[in-house]
N, CA and C atoms as a LAMMPS dump frame, in Angstrom:
ITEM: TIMESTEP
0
ITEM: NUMBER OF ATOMS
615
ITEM: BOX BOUNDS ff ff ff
-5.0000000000000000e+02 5.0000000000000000e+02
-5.0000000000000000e+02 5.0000000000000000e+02
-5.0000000000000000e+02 5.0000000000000000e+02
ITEM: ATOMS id mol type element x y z
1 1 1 N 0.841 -1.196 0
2 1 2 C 0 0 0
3 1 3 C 0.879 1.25 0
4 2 1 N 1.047 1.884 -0.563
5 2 2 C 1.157 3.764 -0.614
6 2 3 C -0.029 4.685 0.33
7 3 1 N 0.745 5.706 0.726
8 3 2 C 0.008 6.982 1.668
9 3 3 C 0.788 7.869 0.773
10 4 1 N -0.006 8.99 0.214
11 4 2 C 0.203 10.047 -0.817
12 4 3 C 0.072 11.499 -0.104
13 5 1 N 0.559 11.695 0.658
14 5 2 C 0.856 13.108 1.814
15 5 3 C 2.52 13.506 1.41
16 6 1 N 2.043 15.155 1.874
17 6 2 C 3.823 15.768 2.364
18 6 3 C 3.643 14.634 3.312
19 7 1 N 5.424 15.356 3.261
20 7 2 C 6.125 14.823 4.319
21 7 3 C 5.845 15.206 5.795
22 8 1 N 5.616 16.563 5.777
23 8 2 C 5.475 17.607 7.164
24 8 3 C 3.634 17.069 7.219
25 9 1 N 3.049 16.452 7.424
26 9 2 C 1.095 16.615 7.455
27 9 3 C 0.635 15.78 8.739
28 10 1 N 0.234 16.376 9.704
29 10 2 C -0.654 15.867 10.975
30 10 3 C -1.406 14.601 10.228
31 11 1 N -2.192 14.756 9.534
32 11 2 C -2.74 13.436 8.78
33 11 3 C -2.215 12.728 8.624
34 12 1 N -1.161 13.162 7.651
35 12 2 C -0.209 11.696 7.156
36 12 3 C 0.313 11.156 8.351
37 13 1 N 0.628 11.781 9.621
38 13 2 C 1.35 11.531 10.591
39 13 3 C 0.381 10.579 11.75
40 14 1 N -0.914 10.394 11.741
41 14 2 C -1.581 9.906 12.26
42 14 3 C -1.719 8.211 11.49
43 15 1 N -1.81 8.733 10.372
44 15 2 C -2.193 7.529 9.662
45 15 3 C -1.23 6.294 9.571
46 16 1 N 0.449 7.064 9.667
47 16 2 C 1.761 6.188 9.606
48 16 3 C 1.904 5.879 11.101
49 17 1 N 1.358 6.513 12.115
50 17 2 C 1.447 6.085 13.431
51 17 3 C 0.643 4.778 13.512
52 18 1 N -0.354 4.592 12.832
53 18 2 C -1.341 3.756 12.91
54 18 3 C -0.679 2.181 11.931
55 19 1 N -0.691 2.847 11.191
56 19 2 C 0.424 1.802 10.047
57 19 3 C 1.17 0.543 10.879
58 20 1 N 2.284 1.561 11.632
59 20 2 C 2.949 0.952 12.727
60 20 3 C 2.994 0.14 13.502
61 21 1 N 1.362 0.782 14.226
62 21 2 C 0.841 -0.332 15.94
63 21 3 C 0.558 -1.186 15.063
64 22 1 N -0.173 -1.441 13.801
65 22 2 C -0.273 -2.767 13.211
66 22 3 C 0.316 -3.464 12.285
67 23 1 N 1.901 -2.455 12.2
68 23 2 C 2.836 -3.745 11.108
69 23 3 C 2.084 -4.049 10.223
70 24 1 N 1.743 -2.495 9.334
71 24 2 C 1.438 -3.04 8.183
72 24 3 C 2.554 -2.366 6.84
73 25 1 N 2.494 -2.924 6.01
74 25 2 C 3.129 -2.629 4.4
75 25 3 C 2.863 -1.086 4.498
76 26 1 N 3.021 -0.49 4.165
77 26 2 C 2.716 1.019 3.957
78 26 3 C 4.02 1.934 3.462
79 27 1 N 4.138 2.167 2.58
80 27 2 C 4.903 3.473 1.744
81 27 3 C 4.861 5.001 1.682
82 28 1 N 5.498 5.516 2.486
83 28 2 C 4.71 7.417 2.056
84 28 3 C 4.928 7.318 0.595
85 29 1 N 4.367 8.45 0.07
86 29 2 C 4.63 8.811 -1.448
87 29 3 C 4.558 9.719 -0.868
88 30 1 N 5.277 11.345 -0.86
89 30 2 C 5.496 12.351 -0.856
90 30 3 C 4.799 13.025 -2.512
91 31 1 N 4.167 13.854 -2.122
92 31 2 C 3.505 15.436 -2.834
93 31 3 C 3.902 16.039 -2.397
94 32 1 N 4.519 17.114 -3.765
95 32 2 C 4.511 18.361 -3.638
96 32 3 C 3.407 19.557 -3.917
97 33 1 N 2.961 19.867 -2.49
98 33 2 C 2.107 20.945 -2.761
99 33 3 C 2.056 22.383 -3.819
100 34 1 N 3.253 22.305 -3.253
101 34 2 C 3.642 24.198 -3.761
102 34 3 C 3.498 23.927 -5.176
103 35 1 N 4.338 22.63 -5.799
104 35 2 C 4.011 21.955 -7.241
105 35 3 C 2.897 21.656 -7.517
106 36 1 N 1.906 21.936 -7.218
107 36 2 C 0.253 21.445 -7.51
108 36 3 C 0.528 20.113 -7.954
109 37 1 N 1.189 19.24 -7.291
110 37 2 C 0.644 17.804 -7.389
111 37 3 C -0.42 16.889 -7.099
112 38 1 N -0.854 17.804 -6.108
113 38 2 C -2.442 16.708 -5.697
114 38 3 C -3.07 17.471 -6.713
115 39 1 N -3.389 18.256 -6.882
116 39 2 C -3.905 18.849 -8.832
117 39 3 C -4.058 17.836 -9.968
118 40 1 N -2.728 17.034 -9.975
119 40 2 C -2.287 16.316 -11.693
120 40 3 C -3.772 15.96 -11.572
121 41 1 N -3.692 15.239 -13.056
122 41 2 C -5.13 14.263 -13.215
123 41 3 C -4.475 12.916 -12.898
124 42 1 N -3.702 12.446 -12.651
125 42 2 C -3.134 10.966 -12.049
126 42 3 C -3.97 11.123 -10.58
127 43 1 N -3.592 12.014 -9.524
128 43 2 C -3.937 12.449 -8.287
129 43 3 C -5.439 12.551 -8.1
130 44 1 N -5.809 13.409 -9.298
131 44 2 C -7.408 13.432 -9.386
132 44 3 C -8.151 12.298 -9.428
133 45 1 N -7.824 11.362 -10.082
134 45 2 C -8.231 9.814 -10.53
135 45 3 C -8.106 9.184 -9.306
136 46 1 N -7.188 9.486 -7.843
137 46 2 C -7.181 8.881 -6.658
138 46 3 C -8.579 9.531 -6.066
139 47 1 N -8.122 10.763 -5.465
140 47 2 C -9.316 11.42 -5.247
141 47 3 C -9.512 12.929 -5.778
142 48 1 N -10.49 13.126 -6.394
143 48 2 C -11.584 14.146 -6.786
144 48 3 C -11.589 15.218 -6.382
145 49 1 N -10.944 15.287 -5.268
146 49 2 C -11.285 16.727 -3.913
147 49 3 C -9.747 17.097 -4.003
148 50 1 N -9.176 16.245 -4.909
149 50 2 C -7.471 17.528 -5.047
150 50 3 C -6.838 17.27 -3.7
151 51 1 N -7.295 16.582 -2.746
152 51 2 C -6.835 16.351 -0.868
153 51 3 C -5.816 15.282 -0.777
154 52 1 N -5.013 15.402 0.55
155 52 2 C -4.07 14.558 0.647
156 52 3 C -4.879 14.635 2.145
157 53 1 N -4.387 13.144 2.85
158 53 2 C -3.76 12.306 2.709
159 53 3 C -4.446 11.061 1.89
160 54 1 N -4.494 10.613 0.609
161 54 2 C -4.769 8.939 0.04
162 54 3 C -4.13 7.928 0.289
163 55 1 N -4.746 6.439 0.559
164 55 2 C -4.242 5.312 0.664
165 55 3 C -4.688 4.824 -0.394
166 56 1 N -3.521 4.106 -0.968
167 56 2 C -4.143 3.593 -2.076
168 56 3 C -3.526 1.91 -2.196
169 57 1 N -4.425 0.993 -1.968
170 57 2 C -4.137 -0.546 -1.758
171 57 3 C -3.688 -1.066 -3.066
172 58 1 N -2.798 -2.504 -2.787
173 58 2 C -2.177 -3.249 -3.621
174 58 3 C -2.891 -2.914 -5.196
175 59 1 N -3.968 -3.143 -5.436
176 59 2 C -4.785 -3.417 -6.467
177 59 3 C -5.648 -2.027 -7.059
178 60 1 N -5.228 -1.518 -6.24
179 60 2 C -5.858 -0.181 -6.927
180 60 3 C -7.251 0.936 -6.157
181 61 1 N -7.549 -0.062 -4.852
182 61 2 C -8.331 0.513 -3.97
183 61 3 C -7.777 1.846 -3.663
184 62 1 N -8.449 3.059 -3.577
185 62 2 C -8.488 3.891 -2.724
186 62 3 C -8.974 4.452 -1.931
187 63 1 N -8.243 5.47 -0.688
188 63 2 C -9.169 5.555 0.492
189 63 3 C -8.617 6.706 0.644
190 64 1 N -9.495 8.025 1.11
191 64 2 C -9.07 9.452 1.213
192 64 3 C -10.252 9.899 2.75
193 65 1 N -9.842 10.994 2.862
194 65 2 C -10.056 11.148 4.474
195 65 3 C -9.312 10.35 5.609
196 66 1 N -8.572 10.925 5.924
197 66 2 C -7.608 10.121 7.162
198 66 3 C -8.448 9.618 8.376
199 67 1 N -9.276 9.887 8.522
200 67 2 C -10.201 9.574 9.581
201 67 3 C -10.884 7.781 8.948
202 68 1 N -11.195 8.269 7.862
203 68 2 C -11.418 6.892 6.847
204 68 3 C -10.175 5.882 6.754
205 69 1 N -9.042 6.602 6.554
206 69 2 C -7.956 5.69 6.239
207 69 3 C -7.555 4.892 7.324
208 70 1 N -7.906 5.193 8.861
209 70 2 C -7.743 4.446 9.966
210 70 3 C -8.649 3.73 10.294
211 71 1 N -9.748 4.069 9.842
212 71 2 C -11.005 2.674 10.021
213 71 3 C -10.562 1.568 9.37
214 72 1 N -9.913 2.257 7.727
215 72 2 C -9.516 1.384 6.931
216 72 3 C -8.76 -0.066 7.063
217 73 1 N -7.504 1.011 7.824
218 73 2 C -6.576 0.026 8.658
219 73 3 C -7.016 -1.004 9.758
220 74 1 N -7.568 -0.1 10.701
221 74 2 C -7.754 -1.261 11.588
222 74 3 C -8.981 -2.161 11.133
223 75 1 N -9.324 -2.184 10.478
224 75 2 C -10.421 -3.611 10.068
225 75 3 C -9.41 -3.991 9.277
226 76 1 N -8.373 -3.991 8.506
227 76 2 C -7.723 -4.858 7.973
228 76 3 C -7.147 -6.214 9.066
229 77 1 N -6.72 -5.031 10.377
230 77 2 C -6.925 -6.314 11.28
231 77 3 C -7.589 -6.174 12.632
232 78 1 N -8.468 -6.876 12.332
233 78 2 C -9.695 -6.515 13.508
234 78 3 C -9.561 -7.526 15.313
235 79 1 N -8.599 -8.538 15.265
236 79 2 C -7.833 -8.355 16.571
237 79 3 C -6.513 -7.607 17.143
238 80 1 N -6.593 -6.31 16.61
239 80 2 C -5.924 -5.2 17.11
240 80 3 C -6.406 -4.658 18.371
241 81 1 N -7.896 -4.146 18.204
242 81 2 C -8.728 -3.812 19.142
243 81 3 C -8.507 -2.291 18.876
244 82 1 N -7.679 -1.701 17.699
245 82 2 C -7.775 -0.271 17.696
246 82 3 C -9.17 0.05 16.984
247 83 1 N -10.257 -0.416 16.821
248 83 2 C -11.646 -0.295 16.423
249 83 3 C -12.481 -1.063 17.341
250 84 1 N -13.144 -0.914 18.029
251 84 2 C -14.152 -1.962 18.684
252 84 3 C -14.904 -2.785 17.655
253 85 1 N -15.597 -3.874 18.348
254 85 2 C -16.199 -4.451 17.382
255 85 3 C -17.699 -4.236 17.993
256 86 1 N -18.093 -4.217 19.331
257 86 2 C -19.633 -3.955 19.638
258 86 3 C -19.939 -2.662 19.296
259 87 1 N -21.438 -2.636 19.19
260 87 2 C -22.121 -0.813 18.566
261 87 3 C -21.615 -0.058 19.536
262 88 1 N -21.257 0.06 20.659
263 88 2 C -21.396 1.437 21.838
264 88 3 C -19.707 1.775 21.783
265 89 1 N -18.89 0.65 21.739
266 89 2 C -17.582 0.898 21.036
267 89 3 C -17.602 1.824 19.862
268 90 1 N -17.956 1.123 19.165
269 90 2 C -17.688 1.752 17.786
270 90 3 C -18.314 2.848 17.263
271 91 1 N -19.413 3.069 18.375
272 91 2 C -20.142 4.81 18.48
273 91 3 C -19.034 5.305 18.983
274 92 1 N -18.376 5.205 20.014
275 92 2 C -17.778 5.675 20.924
276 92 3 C -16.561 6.48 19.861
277 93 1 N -15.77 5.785 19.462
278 93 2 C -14.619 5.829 18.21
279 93 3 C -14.962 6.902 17.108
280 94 1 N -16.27 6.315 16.915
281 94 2 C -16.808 7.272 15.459
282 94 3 C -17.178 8.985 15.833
283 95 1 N -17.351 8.825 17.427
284 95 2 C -18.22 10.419 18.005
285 95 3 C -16.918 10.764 17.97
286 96 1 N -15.701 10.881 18.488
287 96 2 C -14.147 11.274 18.525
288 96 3 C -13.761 11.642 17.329
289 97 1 N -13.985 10.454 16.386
290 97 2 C -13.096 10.953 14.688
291 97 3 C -14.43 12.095 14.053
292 98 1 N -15.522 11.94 14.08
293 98 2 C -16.163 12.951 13.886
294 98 3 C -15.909 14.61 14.629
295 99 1 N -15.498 14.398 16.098
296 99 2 C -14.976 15.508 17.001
297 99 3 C -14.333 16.306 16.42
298 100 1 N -12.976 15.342 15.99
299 100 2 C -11.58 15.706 15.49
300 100 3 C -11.565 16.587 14.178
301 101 1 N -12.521 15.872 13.627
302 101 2 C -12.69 16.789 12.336
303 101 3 C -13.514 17.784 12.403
304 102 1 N -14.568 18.006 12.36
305 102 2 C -15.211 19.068 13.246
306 102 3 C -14.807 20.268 14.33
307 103 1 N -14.097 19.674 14.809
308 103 2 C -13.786 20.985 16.327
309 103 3 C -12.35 20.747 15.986
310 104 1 N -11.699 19.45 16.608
311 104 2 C -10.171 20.076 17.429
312 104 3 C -9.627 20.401 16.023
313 105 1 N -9.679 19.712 14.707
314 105 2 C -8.907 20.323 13.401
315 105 3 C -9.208 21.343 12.853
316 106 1 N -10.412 22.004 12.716
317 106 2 C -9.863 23.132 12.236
318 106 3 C -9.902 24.336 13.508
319 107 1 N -9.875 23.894 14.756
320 107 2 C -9.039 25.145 15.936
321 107 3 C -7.968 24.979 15.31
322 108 1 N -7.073 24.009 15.341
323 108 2 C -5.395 23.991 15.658
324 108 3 C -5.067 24.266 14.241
325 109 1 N -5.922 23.754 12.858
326 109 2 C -5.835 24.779 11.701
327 109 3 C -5.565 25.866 12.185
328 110 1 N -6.354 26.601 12.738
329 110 2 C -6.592 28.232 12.79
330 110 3 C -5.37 28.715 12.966
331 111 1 N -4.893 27.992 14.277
332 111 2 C -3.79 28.365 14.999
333 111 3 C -1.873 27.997 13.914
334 112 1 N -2.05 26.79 13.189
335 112 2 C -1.282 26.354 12.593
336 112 3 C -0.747 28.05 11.526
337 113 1 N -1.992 28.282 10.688
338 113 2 C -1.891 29.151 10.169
339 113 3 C -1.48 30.348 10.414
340 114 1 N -1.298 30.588 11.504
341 114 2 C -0.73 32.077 11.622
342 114 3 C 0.823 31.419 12.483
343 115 1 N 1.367 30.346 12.454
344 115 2 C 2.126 30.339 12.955
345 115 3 C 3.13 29.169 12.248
346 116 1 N 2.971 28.642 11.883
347 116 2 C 3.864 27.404 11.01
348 116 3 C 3.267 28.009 9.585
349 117 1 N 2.076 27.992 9.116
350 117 2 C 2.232 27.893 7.525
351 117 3 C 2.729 29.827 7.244
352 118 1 N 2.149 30.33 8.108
353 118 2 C 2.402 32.229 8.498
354 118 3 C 4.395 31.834 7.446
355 119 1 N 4.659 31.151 8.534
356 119 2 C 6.245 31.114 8.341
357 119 3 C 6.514 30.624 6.98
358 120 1 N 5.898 29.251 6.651
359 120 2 C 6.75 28.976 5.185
360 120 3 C 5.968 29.307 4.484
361 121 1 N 4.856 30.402 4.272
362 121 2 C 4.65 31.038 3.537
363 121 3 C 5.188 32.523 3.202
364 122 1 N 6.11 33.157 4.394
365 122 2 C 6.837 34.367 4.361
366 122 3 C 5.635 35.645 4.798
367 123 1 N 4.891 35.321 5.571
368 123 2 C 3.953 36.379 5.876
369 123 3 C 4.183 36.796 7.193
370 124 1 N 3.33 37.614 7.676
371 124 2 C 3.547 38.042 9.306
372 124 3 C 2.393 37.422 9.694
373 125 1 N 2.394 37.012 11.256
374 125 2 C 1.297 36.41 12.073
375 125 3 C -0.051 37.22 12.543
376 126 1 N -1.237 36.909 12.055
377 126 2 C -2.007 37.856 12.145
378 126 3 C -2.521 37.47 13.769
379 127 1 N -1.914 38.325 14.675
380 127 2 C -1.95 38.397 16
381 127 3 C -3.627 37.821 16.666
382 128 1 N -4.534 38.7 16.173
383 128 2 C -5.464 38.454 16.381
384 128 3 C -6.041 37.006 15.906
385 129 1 N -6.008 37.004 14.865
386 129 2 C -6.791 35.32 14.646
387 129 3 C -5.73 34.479 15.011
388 130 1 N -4.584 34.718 15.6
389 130 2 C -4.087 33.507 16.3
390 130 3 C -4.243 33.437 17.825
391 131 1 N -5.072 34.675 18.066
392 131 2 C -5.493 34.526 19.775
393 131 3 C -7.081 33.816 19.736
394 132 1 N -7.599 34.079 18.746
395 132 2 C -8.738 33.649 18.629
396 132 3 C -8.814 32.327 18.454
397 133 1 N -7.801 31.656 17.779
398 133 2 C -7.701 30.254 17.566
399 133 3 C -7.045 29.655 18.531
400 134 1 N -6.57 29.987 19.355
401 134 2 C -5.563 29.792 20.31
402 134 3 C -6.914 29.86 21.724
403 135 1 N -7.844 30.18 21.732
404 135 2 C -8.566 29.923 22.552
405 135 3 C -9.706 28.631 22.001
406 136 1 N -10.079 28.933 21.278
407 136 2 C -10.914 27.742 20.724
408 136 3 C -10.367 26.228 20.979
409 137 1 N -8.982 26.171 20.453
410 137 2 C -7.911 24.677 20.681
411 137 3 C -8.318 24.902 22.551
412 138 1 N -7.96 25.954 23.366
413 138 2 C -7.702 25.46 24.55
414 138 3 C -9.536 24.949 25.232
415 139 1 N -10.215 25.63 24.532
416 139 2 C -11.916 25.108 24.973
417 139 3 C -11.471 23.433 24.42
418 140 1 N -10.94 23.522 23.318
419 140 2 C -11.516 21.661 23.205
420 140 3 C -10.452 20.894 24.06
421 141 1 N -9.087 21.441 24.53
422 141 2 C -8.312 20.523 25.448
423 141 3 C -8.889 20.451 26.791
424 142 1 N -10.112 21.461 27.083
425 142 2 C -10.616 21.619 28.376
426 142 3 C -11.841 20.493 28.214
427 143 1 N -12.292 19.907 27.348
428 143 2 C -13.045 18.791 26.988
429 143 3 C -12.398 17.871 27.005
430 144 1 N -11.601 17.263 26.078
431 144 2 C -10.291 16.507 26.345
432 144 3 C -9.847 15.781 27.889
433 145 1 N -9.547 17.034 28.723
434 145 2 C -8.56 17.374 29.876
435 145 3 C -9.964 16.192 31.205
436 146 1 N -11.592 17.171 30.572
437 146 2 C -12.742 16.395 31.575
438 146 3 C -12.899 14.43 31.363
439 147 1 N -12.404 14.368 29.93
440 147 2 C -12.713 13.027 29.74
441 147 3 C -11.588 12.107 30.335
442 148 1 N -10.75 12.643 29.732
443 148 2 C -9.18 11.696 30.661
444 148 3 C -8.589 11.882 31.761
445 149 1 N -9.7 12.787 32.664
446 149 2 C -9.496 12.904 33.847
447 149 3 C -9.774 11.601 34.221
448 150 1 N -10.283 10.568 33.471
449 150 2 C -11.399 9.232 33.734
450 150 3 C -11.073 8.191 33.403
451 151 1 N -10.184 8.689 32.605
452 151 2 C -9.693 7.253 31.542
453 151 3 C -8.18 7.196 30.957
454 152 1 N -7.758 6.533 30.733
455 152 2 C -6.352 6.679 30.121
456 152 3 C -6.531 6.786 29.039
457 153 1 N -6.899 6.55 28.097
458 153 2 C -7.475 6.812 26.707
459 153 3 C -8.629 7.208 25.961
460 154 1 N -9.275 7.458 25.261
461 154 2 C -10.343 8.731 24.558
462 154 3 C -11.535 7.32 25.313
463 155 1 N -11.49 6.319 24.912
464 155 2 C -12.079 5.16 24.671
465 155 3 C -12.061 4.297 25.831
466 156 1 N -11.118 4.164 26.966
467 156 2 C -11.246 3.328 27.582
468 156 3 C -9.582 3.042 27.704
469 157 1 N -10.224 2.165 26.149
470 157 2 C -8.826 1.73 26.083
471 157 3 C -8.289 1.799 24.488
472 158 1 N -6.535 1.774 24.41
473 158 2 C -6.13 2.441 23.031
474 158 3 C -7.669 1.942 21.607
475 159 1 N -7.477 3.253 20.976
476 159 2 C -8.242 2.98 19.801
477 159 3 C -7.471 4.39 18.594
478 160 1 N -8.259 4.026 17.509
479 160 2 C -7.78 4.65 16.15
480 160 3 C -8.367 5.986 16.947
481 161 1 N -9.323 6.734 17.655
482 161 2 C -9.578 7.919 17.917
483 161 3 C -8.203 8.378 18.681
484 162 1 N -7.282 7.972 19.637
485 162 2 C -6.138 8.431 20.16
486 162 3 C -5.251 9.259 19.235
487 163 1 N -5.11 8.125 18.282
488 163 2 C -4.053 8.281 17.386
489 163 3 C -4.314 9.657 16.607
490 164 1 N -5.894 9.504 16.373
491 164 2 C -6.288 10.586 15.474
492 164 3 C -6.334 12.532 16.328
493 165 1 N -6.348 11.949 17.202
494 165 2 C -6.303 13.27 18.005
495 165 3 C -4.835 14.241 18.798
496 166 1 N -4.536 13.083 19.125
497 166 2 C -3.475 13.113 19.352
498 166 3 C -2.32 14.01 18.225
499 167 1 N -2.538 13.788 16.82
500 167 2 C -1.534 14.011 15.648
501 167 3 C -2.141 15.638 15.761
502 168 1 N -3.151 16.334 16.048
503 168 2 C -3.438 17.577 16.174
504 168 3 C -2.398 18.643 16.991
505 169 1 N -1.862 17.551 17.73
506 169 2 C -0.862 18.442 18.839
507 169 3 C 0.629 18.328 19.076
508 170 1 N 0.684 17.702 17.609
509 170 2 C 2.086 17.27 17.278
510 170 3 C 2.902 18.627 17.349
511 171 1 N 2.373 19.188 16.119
512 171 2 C 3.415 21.123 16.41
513 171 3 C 2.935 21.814 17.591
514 172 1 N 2.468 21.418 18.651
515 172 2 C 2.384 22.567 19.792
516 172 3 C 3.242 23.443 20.425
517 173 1 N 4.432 22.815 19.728
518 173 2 C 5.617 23.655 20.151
519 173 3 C 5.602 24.787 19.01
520 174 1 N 5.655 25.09 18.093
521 174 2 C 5.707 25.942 17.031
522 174 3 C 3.978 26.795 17.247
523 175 1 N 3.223 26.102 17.411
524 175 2 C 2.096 26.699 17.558
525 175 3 C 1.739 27.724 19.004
526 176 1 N 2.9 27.137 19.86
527 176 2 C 2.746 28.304 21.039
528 176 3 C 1.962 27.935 21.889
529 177 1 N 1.479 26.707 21.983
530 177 2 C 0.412 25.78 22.791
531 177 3 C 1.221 25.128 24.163
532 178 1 N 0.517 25.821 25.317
533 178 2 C 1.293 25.126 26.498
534 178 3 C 0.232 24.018 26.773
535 179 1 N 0.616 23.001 27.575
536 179 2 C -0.345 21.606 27.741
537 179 3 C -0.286 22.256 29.46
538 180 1 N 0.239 22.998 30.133
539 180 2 C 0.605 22.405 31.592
540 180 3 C -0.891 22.631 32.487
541 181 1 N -1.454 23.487 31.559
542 181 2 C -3.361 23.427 32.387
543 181 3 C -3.901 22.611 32.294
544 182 1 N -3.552 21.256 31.348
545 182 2 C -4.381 20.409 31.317
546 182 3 C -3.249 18.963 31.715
547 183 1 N -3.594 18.757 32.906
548 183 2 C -2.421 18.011 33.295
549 183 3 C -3.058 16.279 32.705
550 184 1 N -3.597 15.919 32.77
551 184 2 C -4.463 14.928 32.035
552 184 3 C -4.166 14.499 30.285
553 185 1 N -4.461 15.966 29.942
554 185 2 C -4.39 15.943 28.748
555 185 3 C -2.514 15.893 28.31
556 186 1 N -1.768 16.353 28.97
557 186 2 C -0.7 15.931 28.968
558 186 3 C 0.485 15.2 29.348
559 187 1 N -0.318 14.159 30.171
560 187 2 C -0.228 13.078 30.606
561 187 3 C -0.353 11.791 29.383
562 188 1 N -1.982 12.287 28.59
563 188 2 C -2.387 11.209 27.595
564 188 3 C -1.367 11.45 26.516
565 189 1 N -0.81 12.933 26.494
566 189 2 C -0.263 13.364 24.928
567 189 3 C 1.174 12.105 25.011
568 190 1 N 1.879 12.493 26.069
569 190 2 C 3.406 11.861 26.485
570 190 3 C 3.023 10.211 26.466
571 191 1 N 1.778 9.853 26.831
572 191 2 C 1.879 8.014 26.901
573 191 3 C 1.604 7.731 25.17
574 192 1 N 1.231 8.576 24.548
575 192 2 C 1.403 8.506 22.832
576 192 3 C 2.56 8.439 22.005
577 193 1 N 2.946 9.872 22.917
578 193 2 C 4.133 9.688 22.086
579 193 3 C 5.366 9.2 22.428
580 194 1 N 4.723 8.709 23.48
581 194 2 C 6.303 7.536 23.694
582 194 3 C 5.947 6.039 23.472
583 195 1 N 5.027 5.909 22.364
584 195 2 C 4.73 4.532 21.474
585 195 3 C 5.73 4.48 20.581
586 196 1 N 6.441 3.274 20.95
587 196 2 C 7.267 3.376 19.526
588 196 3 C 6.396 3.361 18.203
589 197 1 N 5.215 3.083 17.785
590 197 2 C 4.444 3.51 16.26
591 197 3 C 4.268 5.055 15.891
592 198 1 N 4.182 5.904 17.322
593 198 2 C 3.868 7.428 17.006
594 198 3 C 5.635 8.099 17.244
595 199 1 N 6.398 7.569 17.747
596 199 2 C 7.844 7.917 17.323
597 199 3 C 8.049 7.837 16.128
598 200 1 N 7.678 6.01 15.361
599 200 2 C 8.477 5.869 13.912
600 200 3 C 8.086 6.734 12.987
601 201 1 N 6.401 7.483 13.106
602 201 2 C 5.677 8.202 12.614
603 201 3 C 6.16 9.669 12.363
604 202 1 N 6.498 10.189 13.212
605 202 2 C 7.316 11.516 13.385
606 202 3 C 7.689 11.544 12.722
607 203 1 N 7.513 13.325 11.849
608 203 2 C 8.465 13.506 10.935
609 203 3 C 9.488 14.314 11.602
610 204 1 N 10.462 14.587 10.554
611 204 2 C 11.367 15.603 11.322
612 204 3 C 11.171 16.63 11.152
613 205 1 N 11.465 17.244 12.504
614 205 2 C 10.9 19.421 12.983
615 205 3 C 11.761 19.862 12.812
């Protein structure tokens, strides 16, 4: 299988973390953005929406939305346990990756943007919408911070929602994001990333 992301992408970085915990085949293929490569019509023929991150299987399957691409995975092997298999599980999993996309991604978007892409795009930081986004991320770690006050993981116990949330707070250092109010929440961040699958995952900062 191939994953068709930059190199630098929270997505791609979730999805190769995931790769990992289950030892599977998996290849980055690196795009170049700035090159309008997810543009070509080769890229288009993966997916339609011009978006990275795609998985694209032995035979020609493809799978776009990273939130998708980890369901993907873990039913490839379904005694992992990073997917539940009963309904209240697998509500449980699906209300999180729905969360993630919805709320905590595009806060830490907000925030990304005036501060990592601000930079390799050569612009100045527009002060204001990065305070504004910079509060929104800390409302959803204060959600976050109430649930794993309870639990060691989103779920109970490890699942594809960790992984997926977790990759949101990978640049918090560049983004200017302190964890130390949410002692919980940075408690869960450090037992992640000291998985060896979300290490091998890491790109380099």
């Amino acid at each position: 299988m191939k994953l068709y992301a930059p190199p630098l992408s929270t997505a791609a970085y979730k999805v190769l973390a995931v790769v990992h915990e289950l030892g599977l085949p998996v290849t980055l293929a690196p795009l170049d953005l700035m090159k309008g490569e997810h543009k070509s019509p080769a890229f288009l023929a993966k997916n339609p929406n011009g978006k990275v991150p795609v998985l694209e299987d032995d035979d020609g399957f493809c799978v776009w939305e990273s939130n998708a691409i980890l369901c993907y995975l873990a039913a490839l092997k379904p005694g992992s346990g990073l997917m539940p298999m009963d309904a209240r599980g697998i509500a449980q999993v699906q209300q999180w990756l729905q969360w993630q996309a919805t709320t905590l991604s595009p806060s830490t978007s907000e925030v990304l943007m005036e501060t990592v892409y601000a930079k390799m795009f050569g612009r100045e930081k527009d002060e204001a919408k990065y305070t504004a986004g910079l509060e929104k991320v800390r409302r959803d770690l204060g959600i976050l911070e109430g649930v794993l006050a309870q639990h060691e993981f989103l779920c109970g116990s490890l699942t594809i929602a960790d992984f997926s949330l977790v990759s949101n707070l990978m640049l918090r250092g560049p983004m200017g994001l302190e964890l130390e109010p949410f002692p919980h929440v940075k408690a869960w961040v450090a037992r992640m990333e000291a998985r060896e699958s979300v290490r091998k995952a890491r790109p380099p900062l």
